[in-house]
C-alpha positions in Angstrom: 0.0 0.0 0.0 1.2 3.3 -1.0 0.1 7.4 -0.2 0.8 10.2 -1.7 -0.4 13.7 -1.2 -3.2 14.0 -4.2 -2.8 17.4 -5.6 -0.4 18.9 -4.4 -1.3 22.7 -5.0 -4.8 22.2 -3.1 -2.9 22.0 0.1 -4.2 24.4 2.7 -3.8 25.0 5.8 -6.1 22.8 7.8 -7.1 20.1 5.3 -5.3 18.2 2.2 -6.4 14.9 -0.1 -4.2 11.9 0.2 -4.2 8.9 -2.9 -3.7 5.2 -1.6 -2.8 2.6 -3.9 -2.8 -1.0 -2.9 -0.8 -3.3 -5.1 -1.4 -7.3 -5.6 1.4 -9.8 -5.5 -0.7 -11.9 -6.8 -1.8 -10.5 -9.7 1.0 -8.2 -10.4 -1.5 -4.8 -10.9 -3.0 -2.0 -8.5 -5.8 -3.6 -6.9 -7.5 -1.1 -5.4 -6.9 2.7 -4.9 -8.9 5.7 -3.3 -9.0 9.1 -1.8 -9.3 10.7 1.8 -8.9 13.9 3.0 -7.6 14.7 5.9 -9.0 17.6 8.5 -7.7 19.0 11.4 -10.2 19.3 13.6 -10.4 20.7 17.6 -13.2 18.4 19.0 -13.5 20.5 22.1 -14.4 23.3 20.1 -16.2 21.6 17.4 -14.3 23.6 14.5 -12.0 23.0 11.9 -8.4 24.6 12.9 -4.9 24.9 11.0 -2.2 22.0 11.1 0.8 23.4 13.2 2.9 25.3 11.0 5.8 22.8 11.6 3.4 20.1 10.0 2.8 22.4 6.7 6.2 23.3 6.4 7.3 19.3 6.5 4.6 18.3 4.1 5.4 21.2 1.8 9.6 19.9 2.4 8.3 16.3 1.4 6.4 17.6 -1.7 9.4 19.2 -3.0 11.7 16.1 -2.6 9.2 14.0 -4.4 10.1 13.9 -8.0 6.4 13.3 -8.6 5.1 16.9 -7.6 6.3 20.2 -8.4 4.9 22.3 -5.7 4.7 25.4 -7.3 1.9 26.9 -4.8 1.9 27.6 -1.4 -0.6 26.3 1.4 -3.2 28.0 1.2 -4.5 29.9 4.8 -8.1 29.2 6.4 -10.7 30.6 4.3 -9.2 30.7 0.9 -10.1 27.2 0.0 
């Protein structure tokens, strides 16, 4: 199984879309993929809040490593999605 961030220049601040791939031995192909999206959330306050910086700033390190992505956009703040 493999994940990857989806699109790269939707990041934002407090949510982003990850791909999953799961491949088969067996059958030598992908045998399943998908999509989640990942929120952070405060549950004591019931509201959608922004990663910690640190967290954005590793992701956007990651993205830029990965010769799959060219992050070309920065993470968007709360509101602008």
């Amino acid at each position: 199984m493999g994940a990857t961030i989806a699109c790269p220049n939707d990041l934002s601040a407090n949510r982003y879309t990850l791909s999953h791939s799961i491949w088969s031995l067996q059958h030598n192909r992908v045998a399943a993929e998908g999509y989640s999206t990942v929120v952070s959330y405060d549950f004591r306050t019931e509201k959608v809040v922004d990663f910690p910086t640190s967290l954005n700033n590793a992701i956007e390190e990651l993205l830029k490593k990965d010769s799959l992505h060219l992050l070309d956009a920065p993470i968007k703040k709360a509101g602008e999605i």
